[in-house]
C-alpha positions as CSV (number, residue, x, y, z in Angstrom):
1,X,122.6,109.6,197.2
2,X,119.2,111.0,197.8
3,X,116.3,109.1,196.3
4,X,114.8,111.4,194.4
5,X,118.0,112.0,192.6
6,X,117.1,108.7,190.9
7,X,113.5,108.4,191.1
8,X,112.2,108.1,187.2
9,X,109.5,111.9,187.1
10,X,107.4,112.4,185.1
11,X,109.9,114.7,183.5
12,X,112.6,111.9,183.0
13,X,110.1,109.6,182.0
14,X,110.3,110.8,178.2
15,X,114.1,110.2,178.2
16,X,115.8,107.3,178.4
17,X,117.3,105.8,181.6
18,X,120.5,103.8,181.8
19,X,122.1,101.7,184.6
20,X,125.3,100.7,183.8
21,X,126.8,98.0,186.5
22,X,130.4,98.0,187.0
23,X,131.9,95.5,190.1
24,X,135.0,97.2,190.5
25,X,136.9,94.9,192.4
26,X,140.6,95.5,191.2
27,X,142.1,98.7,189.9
28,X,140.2,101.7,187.9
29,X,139.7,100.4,184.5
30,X,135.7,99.1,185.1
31,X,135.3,102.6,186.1
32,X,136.6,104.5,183.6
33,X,135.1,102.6,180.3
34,X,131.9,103.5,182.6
35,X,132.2,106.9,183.2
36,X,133.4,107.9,179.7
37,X,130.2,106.1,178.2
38,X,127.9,107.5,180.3
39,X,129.3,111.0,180.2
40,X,129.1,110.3,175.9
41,X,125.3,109.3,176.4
42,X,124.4,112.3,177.6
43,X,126.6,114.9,175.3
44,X,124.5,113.0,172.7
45,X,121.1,112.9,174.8
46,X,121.2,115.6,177.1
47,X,117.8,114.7,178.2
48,X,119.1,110.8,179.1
49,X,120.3,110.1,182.2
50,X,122.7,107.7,183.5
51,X,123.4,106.0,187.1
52,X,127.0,104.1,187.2
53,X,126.4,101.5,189.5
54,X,130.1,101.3,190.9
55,X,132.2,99.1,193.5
56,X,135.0,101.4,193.4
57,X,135.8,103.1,196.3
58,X,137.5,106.2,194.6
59,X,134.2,106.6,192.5
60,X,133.8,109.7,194.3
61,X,136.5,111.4,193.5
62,X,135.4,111.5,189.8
63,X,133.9,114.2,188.1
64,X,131.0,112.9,185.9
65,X,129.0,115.0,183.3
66,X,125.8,116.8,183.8
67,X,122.7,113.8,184.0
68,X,125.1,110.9,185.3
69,X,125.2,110.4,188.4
70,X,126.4,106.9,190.7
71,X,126.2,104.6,193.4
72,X,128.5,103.6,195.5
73,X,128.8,99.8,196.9
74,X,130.6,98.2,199.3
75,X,134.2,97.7,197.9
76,X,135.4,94.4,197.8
77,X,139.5,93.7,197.0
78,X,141.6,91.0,195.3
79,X,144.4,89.0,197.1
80,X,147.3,88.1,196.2
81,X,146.1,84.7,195.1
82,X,143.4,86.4,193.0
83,X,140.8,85.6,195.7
84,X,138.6,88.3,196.9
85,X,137.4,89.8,200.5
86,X,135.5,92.2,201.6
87,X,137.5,95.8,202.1
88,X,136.2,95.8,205.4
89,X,137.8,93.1,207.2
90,X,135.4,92.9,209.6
91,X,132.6,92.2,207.5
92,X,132.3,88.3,205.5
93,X,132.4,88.7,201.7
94,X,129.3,86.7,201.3
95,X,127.2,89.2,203.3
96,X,129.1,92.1,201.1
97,X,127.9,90.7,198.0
98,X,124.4,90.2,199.8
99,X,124.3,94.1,200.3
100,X,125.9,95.0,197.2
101,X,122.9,92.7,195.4
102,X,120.6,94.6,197.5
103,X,121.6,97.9,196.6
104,X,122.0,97.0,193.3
105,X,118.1,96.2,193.0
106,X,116.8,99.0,194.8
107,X,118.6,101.7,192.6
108,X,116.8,99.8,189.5
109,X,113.7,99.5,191.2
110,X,114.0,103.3,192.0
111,X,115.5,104.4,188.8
112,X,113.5,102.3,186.3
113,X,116.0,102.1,183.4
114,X,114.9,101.6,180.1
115,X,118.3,100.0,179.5
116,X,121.2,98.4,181.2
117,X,124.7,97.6,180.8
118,X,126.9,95.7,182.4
119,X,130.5,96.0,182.4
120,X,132.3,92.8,181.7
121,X,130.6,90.2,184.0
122,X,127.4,88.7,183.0
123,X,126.0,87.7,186.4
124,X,127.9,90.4,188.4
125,X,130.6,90.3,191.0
126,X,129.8,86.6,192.6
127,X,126.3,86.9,191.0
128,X,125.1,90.1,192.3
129,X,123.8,90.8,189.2
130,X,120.9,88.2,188.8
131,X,118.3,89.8,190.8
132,X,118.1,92.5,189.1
133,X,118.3,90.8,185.8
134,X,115.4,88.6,186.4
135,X,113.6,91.6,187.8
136,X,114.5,93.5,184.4
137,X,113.9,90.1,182.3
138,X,110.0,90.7,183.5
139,X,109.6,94.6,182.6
140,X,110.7,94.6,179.3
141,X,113.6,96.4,179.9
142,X,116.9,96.0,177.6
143,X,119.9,94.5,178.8
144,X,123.5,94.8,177.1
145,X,126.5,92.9,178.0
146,X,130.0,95.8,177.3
147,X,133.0,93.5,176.7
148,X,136.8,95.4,176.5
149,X,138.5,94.1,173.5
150,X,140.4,91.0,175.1
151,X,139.1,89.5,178.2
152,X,142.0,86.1,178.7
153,X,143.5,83.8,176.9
154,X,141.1,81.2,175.7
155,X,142.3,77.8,178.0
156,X,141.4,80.3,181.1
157,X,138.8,82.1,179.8
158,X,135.7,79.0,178.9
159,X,136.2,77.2,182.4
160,X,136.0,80.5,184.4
161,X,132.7,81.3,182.1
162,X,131.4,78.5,183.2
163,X,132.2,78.3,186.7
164,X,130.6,81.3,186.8
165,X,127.4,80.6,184.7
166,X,128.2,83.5,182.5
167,X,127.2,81.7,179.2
168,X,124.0,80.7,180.9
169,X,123.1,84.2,181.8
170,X,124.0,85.4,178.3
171,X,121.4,83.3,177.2
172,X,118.7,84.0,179.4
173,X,119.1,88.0,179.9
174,X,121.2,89.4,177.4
175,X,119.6,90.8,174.0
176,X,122.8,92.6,172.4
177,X,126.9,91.7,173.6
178,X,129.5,94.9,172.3
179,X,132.7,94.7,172.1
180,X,134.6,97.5,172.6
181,X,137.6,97.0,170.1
182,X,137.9,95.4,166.6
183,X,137.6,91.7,165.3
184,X,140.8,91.9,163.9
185,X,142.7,93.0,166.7
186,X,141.0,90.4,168.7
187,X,138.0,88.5,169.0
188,X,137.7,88.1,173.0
189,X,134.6,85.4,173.2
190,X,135.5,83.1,169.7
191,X,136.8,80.4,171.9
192,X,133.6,80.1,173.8
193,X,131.3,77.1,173.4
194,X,128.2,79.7,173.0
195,X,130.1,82.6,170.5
196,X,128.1,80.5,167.8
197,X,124.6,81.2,169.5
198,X,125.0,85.0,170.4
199,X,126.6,85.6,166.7
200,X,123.5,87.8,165.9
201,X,123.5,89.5,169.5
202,X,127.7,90.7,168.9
203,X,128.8,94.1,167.7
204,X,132.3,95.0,167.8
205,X,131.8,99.0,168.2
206,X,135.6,99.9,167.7
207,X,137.4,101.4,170.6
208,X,136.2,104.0,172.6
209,X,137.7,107.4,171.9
210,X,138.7,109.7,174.7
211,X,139.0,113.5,175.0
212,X,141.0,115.3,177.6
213,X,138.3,117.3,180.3
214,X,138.5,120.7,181.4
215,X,140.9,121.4,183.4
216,X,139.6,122.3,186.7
217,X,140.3,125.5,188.1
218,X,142.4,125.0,191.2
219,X,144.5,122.4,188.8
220,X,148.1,121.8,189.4
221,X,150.5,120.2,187.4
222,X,154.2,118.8,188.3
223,X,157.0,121.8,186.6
224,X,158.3,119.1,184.3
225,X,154.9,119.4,182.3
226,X,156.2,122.4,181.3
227,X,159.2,120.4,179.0
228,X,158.6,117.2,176.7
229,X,158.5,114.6,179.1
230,X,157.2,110.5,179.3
231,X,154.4,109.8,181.1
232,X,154.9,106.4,183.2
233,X,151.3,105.2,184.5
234,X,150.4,101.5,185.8
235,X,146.9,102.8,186.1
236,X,145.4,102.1,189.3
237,X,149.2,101.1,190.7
238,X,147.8,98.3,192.7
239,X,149.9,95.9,190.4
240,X,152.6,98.2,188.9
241,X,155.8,98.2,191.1
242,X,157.7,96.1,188.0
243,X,156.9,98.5,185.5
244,X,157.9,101.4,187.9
245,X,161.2,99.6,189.3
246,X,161.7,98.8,185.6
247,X,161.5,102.6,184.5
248,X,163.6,103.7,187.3
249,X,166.6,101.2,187.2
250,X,166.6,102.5,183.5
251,X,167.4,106.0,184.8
252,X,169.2,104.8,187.2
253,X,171.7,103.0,185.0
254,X,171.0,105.2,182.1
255,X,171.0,108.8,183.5
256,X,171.6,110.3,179.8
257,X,168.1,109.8,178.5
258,X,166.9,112.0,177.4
259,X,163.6,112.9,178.0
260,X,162.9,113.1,182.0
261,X,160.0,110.8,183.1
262,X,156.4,111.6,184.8
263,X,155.8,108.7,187.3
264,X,152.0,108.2,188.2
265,X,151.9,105.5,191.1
266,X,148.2,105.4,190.8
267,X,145.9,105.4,194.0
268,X,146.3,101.8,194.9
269,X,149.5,101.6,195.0
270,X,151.3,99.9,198.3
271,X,152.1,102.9,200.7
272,X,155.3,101.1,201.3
273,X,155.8,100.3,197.1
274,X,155.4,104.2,197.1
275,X,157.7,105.2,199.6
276,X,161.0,103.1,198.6
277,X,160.2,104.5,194.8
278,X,160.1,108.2,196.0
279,X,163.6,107.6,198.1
280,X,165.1,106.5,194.4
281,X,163.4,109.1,192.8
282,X,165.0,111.8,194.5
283,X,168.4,111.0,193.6
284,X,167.7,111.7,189.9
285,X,165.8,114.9,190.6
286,X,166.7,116.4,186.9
287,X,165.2,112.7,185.5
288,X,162.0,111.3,187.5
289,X,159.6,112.9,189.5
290,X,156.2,111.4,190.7
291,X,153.0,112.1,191.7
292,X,150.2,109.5,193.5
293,X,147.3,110.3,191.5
294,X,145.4,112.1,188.7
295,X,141.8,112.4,188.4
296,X,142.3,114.2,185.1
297,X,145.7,112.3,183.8
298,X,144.2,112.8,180.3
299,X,145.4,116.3,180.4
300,X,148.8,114.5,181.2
301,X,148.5,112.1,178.4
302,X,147.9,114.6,175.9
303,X,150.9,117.1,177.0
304,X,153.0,113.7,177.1
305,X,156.0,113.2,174.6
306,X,155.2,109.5,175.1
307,X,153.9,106.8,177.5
308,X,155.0,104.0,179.2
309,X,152.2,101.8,180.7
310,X,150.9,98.5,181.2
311,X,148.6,98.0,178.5
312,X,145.3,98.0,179.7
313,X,142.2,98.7,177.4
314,X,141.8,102.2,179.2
315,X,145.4,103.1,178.6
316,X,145.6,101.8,174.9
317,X,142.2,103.9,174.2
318,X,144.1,106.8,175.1
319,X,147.2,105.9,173.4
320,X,145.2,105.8,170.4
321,X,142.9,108.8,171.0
322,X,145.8,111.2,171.7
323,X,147.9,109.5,169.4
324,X,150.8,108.7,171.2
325,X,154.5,106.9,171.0
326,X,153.7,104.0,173.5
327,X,155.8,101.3,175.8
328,X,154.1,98.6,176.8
329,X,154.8,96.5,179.6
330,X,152.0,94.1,180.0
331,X,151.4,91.9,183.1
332,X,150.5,88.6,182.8
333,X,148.9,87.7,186.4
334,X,146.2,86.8,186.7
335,X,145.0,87.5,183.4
336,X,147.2,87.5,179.8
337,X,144.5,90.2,178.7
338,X,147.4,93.0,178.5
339,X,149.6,90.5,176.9
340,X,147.6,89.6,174.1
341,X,147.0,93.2,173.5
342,X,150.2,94.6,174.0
343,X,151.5,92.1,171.5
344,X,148.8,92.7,168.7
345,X,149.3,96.5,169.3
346,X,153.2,95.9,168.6
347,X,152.5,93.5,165.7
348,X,150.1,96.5,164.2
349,X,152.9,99.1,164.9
350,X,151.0,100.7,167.2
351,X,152.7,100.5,170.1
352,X,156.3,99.3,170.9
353,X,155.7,96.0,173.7
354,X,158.9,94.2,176.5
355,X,157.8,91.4,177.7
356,X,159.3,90.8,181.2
357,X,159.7,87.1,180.4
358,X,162.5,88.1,177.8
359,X,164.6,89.9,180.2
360,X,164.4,92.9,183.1
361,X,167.5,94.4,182.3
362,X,167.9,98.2,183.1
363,X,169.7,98.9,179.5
364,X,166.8,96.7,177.7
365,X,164.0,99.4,179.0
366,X,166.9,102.3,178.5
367,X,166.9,101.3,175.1
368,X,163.8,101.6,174.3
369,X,163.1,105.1,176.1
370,X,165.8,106.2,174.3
371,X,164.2,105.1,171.2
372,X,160.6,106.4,172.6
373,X,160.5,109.9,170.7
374,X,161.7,108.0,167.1
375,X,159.1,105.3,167.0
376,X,155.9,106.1,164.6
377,X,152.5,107.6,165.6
378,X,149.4,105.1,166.2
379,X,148.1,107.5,163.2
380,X,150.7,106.5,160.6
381,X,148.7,103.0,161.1
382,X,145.9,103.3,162.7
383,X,142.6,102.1,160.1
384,X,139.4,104.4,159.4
385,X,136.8,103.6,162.6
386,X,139.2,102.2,164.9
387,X,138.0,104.5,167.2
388,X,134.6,105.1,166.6
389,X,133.0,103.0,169.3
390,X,131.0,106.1,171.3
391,X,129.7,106.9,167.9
392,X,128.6,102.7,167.6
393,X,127.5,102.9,171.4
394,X,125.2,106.3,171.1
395,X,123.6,105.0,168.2
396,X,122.7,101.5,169.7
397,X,121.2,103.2,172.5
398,X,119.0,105.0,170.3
399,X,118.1,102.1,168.6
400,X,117.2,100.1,171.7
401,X,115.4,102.4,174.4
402,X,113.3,104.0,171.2
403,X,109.4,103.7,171.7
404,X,109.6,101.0,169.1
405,X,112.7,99.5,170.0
406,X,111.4,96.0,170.2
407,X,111.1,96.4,166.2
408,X,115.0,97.0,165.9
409,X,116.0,96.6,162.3
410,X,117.7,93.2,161.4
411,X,120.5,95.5,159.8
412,X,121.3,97.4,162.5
413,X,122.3,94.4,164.7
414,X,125.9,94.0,162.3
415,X,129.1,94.7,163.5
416,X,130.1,97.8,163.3
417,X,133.9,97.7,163.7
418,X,134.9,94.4,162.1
């Protein structure tokens, strides 16, 4: 990227500015909660602009809105043993997360944001994030901490906050923490030793509500669209082969269900993963069919008769937003996150959750596929602001990058979406 696509002008100067961080080390979700903010900043401020800070490497193969633009960083992966290594082999992580940090402080330097969030880790990926949080801590400029609406189970959760200093940082850097969900669907930092001291910071801003883009113009879309169908989608795929095995030995054994099934591998999925599914696939040619991936699967989502997914925040937002019969299949490695989600959604009647732990059996996912176009709407249940977070989020950023924002009204800082 060109430096004067992010140099602050005397033009921009009378708009806000916003970096938001996202590490990006593991699947697409980071990105997307980005990328649909920032694109909501600036349908509300078309004047604002917005740099994604991003370690995804697929983050240019998104389309972002009009005054948001991003940087890429040198991708880093996760293991199988939920370590992490640079995605070149040849280079050593710590000299990844050395240039990452680097390019990190020279966008803000560049940019000059007036305020900036950051996705989900307080210090950054390995602590990336601290230059440029000291740097900011000195210029007056605002710094939010975005949380999803579960993060891990609580005996995981504390010890890998402080292992990584994150409390510590909250402290120092952070002047507002939001929660992108609802206090009583889950309440993703009670269990830490420092939720008491950041009580006045929190706002739970309900969940994010998405919207389906314009299709683009050379868009093509798989000849079962054209009938109801159920959408299967792991996300990024780099974790999904159960839930896809799962979905096909359904079909397999169950070839009279009715509705045939959309398979999205997602772009991370093992080349070898993909290859052994779309060998099964093609023996049930009136049931499955698959694609790799979908820049625009909202448009998918919304056409959908029903999903089946994982249960990650992303995927849940748009269960909600589109309002749609769901399946969840939530991992639990490393994290429990889409567990305790899944489970709460099911308990709320939002969504219908299988645990893997109480049985893989082909008829056990038939079942419920067959049961998929019965089950009630997310609306039949679904409470008043529940998905008003973009509205919370627009409104903060207001608040906080106004000429005067160091004079933020005491009532302002309340939860929104309790």
């Amino acid at each position: 990227m060109e430096t004067r696509t992010l140099r602050a002008n005397d033009d921009a100067a009378r708009h806000p500015r916003v970096l938001i961080y996202s590490h990006d080390t593991f699947g697409l979700g980071h990105l997307r909660r980005s990328r649909t903010i920032a694109n909501a900043l600036v349908g509300d401020d078309p004047g604002l602009r917005v740099v994604i800070v991003s370690g995804s490497a697929v983050v240019d193969r998104f389309a972002f809105a009009d005054g948001v633009t991003s940087v890429r960083l040198p991708a880093v992966t996760k293991r199988a043993d939920d370590t992490y290594a640079s995605l070149d082999a040849g280079m050593p992580l710590e000299r990844t997360v050395a240039e990452r940090a680097a390019i990190i402080a020279r966008t803000a330097e560049t940019f000059r944001p007036n305020l900036i969030l950051v996705d989900k880790e307080p210090t950054g990926f390995h602590g990336e994030m601290l230059p440029t949080l000291e740097q900011a801590l000195g210029q007056g400029c605002k710094v939010v901490l975005g949380l999803r609406d579960v993060l891990d189970e609580a005996e995981r959760l504390v010890p890998e906050w402080e292992r990584k200093g994150a409390s510590a940082a909250v402290r120092r850097f952070y002047d507002e923490v939001w929660v992108y969900g609802a206090a009583r669907i889950h309440e993703p930092v009670a269990a830490l030793p420092i939720a008491a001291e950041i009580a006045d910071r929190l706002i739970y801003t309900g969940y994010l509500r998405r919207e389906a883009p314009v299709p683009q113009p050379d868009r093509h879309e798989p000849r079962v669209t054209g009938e109801p169908f159920i959408l299967v989608t792991p996300g990024g795929g780099g974790d999904g082969d159960g839930l896809i095995d799962w979905v096909i030995c359904a079909y397999e054994t169950d070839p009279g269900i009715p509705l045939p099934a959309l398979i999205a591998f997602g772009p991370f999925m093992a080349a070898a993963s993909r290859a052994g599914f779309l060998d099964r696939i093609g023996r049930l040619p009136q049931k499955l069919s698959a694609i790799t991936f979908d820049t625009e699967i909202e448009l998918l989502m919304e056409k959908a008769a029903g999903l089946v997914a994982m249960g990650g925040y992303n995927t849940f937002c748009e269960i909600l937003s589109f309002d749609k019969r769901a399946i969840l299949v939530p991992r639990t490695q490393p994290r429990r996150e889409q567990r305790i989600r899944a489970v709460a959604a099911d308990a709320l009647g939002l969504a219908r959750c299988l645990l893997e732990e109480d049985g893989r059996e082909p008829a056990r996912m038939a079942t419920a596929l067959r049961a998929l176009p019965g089950q009630a709407l997310p609306s039949q249940v679904i409470d008043p602001g529940l998905l008003d977070g973009l509205t919370a989020i627009t409104e903060r950023v207001r608040a906080l990058t106004a000429p005067a924002r160091s004079a933020v009204e005491p009532d302002m800082r309340r939860r929104v979406c309790s």
